[in-house]
C-alpha positions in Angstrom: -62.1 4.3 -20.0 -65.2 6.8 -20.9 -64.9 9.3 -23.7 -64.6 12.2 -20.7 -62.0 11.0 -18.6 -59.7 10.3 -21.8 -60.0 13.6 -22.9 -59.0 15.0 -19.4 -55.7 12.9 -19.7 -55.3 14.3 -22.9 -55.4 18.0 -22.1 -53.3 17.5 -18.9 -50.8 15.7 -21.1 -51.1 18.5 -23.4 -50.5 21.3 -20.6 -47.5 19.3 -18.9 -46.3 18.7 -22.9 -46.4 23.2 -22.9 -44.5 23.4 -19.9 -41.3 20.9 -19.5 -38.7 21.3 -16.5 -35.3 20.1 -16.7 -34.1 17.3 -14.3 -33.9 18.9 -10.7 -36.0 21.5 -11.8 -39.6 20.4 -11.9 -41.0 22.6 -9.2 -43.8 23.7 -10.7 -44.5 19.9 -12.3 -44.7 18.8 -9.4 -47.8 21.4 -8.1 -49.4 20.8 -11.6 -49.3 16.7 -10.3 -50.9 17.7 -6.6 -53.1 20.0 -7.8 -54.8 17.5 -10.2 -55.1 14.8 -7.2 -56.8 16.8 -4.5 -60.0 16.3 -6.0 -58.9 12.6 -6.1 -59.0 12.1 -2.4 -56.0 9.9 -1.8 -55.1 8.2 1.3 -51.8 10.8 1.5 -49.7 12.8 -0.3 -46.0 13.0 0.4 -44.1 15.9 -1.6 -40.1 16.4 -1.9 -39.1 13.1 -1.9 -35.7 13.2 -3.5 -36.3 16.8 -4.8 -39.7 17.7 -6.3 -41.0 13.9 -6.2 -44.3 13.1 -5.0 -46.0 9.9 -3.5 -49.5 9.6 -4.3 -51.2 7.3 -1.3 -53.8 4.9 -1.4 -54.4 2.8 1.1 -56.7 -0.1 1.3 -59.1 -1.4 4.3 -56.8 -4.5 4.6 -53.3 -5.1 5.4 -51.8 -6.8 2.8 -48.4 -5.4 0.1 -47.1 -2.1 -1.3 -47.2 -2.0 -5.0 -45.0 0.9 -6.0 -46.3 2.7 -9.7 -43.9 5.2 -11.0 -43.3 7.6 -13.5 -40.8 10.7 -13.8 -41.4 14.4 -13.8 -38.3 15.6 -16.2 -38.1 16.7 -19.8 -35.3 17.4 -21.9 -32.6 19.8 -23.1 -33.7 20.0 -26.6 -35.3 22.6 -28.8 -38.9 21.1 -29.9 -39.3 21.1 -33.8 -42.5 20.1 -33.8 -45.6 22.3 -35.2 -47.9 21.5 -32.3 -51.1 24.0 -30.9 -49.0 22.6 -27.6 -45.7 23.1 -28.4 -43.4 23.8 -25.6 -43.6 27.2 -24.5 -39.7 26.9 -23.5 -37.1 27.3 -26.0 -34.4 24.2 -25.2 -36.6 22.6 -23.2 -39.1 19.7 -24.7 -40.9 16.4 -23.1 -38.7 14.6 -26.2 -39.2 11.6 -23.9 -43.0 10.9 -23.3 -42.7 11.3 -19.5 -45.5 14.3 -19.9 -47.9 10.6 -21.4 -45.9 8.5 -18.6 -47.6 10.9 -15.8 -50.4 11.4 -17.6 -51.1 7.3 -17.8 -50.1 7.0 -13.4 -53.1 10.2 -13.1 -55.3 7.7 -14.8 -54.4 4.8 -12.6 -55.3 7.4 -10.1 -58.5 8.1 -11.3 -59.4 4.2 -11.4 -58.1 4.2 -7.9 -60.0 6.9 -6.5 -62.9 5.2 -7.9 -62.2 1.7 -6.8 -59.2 1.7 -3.6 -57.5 -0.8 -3.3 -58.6 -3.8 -1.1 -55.5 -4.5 0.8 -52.2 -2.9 1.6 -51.6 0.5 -0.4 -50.6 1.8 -3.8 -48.2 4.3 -4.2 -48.2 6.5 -7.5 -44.5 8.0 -7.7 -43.4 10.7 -9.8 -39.6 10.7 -9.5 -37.2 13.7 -10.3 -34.2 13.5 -12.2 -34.4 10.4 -14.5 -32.5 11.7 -17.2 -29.3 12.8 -15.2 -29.6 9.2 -13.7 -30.0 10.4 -9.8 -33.3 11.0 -9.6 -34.0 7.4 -7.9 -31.4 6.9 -6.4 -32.2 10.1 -4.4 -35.7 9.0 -3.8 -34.2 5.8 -2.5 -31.9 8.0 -0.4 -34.8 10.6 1.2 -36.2 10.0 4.6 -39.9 10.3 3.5 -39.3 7.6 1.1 -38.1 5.3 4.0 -41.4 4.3 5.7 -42.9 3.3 1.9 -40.7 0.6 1.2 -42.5 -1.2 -1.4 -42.8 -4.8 -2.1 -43.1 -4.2 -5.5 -42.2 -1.7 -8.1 -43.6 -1.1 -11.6 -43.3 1.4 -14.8 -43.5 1.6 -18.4 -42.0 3.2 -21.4 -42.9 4.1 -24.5 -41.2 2.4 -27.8 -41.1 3.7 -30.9 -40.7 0.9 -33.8 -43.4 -1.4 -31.9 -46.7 -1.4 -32.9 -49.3 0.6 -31.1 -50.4 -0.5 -27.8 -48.4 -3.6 -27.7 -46.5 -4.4 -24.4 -42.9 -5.6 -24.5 -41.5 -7.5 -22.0 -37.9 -9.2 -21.2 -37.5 -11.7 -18.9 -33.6 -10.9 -16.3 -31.8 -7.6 -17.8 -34.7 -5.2 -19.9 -32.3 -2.3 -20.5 -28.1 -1.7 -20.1 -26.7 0.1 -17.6 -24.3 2.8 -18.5 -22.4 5.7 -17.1 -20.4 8.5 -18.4 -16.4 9.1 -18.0 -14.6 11.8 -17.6 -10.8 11.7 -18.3 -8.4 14.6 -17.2 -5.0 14.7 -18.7 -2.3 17.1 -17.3 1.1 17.8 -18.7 3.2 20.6 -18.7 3.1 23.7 -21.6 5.9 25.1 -23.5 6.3 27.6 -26.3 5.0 26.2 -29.5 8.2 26.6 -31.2 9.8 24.4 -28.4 7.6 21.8 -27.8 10.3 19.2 -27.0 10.0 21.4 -23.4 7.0 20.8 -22.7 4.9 17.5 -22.2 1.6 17.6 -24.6 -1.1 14.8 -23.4 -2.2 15.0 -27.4 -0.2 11.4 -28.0 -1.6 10.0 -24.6 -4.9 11.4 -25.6 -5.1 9.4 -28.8 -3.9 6.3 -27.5 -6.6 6.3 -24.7 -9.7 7.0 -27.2 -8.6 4.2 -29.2 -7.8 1.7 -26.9 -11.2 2.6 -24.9 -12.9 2.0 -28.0 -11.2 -1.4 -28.5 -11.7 -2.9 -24.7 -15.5 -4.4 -25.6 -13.8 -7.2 -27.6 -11.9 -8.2 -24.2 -14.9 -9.0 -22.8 -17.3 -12.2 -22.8 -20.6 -10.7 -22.5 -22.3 -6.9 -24.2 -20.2 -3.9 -23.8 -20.2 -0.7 -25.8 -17.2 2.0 -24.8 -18.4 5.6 -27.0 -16.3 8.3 -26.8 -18.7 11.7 -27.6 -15.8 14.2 -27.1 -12.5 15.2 -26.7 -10.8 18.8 -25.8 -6.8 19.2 -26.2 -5.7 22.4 -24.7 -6.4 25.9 -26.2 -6.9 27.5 -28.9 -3.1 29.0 -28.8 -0.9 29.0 -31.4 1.8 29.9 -30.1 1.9 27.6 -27.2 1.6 23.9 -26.8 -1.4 22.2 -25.1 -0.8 20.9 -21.5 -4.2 19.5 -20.6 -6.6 17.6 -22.3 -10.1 16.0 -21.7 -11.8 12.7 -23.0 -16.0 12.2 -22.0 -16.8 8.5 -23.3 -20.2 6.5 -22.4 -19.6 2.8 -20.8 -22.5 0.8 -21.4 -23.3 -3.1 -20.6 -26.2 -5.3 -20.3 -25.1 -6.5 -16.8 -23.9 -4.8 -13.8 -20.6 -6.8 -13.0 -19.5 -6.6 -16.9 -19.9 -2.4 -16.2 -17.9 -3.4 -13.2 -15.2 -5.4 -15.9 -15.3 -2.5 -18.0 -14.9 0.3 -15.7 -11.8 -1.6 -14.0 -10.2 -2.2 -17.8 -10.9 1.2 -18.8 -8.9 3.1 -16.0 -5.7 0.4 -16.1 -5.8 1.3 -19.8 -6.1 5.1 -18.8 -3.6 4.8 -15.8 -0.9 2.4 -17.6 -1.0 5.0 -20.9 -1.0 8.3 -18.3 2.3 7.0 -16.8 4.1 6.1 -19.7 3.3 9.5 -20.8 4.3 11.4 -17.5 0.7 12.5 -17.2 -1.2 13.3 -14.3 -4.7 11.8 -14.3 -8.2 12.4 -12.5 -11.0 10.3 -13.3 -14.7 11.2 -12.7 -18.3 9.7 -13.0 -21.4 11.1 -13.9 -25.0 10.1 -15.3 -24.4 6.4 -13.8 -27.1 4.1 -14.6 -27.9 0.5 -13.0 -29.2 -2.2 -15.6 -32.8 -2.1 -15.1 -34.2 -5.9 -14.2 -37.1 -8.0 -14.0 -38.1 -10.0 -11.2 -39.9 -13.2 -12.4 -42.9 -12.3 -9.8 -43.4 -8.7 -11.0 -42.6 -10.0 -14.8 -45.4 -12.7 -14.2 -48.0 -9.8 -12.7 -47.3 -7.6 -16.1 -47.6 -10.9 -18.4 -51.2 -11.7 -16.8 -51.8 -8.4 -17.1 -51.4 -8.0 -20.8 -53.0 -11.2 -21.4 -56.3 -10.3 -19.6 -56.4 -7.5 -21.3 -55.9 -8.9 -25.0 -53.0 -7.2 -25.7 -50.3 -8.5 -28.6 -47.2 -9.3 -26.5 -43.8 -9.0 -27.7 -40.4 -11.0 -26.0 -37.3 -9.3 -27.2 -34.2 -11.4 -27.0 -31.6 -9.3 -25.7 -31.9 -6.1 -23.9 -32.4 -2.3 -24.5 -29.1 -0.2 -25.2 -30.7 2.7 -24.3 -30.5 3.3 -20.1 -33.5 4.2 -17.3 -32.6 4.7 -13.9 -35.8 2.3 -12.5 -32.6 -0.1 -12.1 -32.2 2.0 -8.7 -34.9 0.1 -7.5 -34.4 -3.5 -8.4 -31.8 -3.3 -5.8 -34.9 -2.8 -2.7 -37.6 -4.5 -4.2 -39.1 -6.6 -6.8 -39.2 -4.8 -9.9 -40.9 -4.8 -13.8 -40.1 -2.1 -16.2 -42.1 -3.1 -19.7 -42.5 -0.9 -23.0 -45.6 0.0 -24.8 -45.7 0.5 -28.4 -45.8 4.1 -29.5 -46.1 3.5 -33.4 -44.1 2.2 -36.5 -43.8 5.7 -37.5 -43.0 7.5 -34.6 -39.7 9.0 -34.3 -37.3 7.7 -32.1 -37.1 8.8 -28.6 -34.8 12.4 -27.6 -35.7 13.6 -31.4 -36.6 16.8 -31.9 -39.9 16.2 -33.1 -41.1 13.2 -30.9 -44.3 13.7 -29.5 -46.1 11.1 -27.5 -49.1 9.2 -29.0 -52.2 10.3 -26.5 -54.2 7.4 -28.0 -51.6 5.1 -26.3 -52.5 6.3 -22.3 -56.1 4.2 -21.9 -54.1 1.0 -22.5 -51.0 1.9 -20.2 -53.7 3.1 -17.4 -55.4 -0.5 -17.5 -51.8 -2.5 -17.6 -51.1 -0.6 -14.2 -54.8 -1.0 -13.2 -55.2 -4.6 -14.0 -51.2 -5.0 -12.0 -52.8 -3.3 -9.0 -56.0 -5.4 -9.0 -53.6 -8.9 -9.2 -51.5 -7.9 -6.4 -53.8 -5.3 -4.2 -57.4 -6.5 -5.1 
């Protein structure tokens, strides 16, 4: 990549990095993305696709497969500490992911394809909505315009902190866990304070579910993680006793049928405590995330890839804690999510200070290039 065309990147990371949108929000992302490919002549341009996401066409002279590239559009609810000429310009908001380098790397496989097409079948450059709520795929999966793309293969990267520079991690089967959040509603009855033998607090119930939540992993053969991140009993009210209460946990596994396990253990433990108790329950879901896997085909594509290119490869032995909603797709098509190093000393992803590594995007451009040019020509 010439001197000129990495410093574009870099000032387009730069501007998207000044002007982060929250998941569902990323209106104006999305015209920043368009604007920069209409000089790019691609084959198409399909906006709205599951919200503000955009497909980015190019098509080559030759049938032949759809090799799906994406990245996401959203930033983060977080207050940027960093003391950056381009810090965000929106107070709570912050790209404390790296999907501001993510889009900046899939505009630079754009560049190499507007230079070079693709010989056969097409290329489609996504930038999804919503990744951090966990919906934004799964809405592009659901939209109408997405229909007619149905790829035959899907790819994306991440950035890792703790990995050295440049260096592309792969995992063979399960690369990250899937997880969703909980929400447990308790309902009892309320009584004066100095008569609580009248009412029926959920405060017992309440404890006996966060611990015994907390304990279920151990039931289970395989990786589960049940975190409770908070509780609410009733109201600040002294002189009356609490009737409701409110438990948010995060189930996570490495597998999709353990989350299955889990989820089915955790509400009999939730139901079986509620009735001894008297309690009325409702149960709710939110931020669900599939386990994001590898396809040996796509994992193979991404190996050559990094091998071609000289790259130091890493092989992790068990998979990521941490969730990415890319899983959505390794239910349609053949799919590869891989990391690249961001830096010993970078801090760790959703920090307040993060800021992604610019000197990291050539090497992430030719990974998808070099992908493309195995599969596409």
């Amino acid at each position: 990549m010439n001197e000129a065309l990495k410093r574009k990147l870099l000032l387009f990371r730069q501007e998207l990095h000044q002007h982060p949108e929250l998941s569902g929000q990323e209106k104006s992302t999305s015209k920043k993305i368009q604007a920069y490919f209409k000089s790019l002549n691609p084959t198409e341009i399909i906006t709205h696709i599951g919200g503000e996401g955009i497909a980015i066409i190019f098509r080559g002279t030759a049938k032949g497969p759809t090799t799906l590239i994406r990245c996401e559009l959203d930033a983060l609810p977080i207050v940027e500490e960093n003391n950056i000429s381009y810090k965000s310009r929106y107070l709570g908001k912050s790209h404390a992911c790296g999907h501001d380098g993510h889009m900046a790397i899939v505009c630079g496989v754009g560049e190499a394809l507007s230079v070079t097409p693709p010989k056969k079948g097409r290329v489609i450059l996504l930038f999804q909505p919503a990744e951090e709520t966990g919906q934004g795929a799964a809405q592009v999966l659901k939209s109408l315009s997405f229909t007619p793309l149905q790829p035959d293969y899907a790819f994306a990267l991440h950035n890792l902190p703790g990995y050295k520079k440049n260096e592309i991690i792969l995992k063979k089967g399960a690369f990250s866990a899937a997880s969703k959040g909980m929400e447990i509603q308790l309902k009892g009855r309320t009584s004066h304070a100095a008569f609580p033998e009248d009412g029926n607090s959920p405060a017992e119930a309440m404890s006996r579910i966060i611990m015994g939540l907390q304990k279920l992993p151990v039931t289970i053969e395989n990786f589960s993680l049940v975190t409770v991140v908070n509780a609410v009993l009733g109201e600040i009210a002294f002189g009356t006793t609490p009737s409701e209460a409110i438990i948010r946990s995060t189930l996570r596994s490495f597998e999709d049928h353990v989350m299955d396990e889990l989820t089915r253990k955790s509400e009999f433990l939730i139901h079986q405590i509620a009735e001894e108790y008297g309690l009325t329950i409702t149960i709710e879901y939110k931020e669900c995330f599939n386990a994001t896997k590898s396809h040996p085909e796509a994992h193979d594509f991404v190996n050559s890839a990094a091998a071609q290119l000289n790259l130091e490869i890493s092989y992790p032995s068990t998979p990521f804690r941490w969730s990415e909603d890319f899983g959505q797709f390794s239910r349609v098509t053949k799919t590869m999510l891989f990391g690249i190093g961001a830096g010993y000393d970078q801090p760790q992803l959703h920090e307040a200070v993060y800021d992604f590594p610019d000197d990291i995007i050539p090497t992430g451009v030719e990974m998808f290039t070099s992908i493309i040019r195995q599969i596409n020509g």
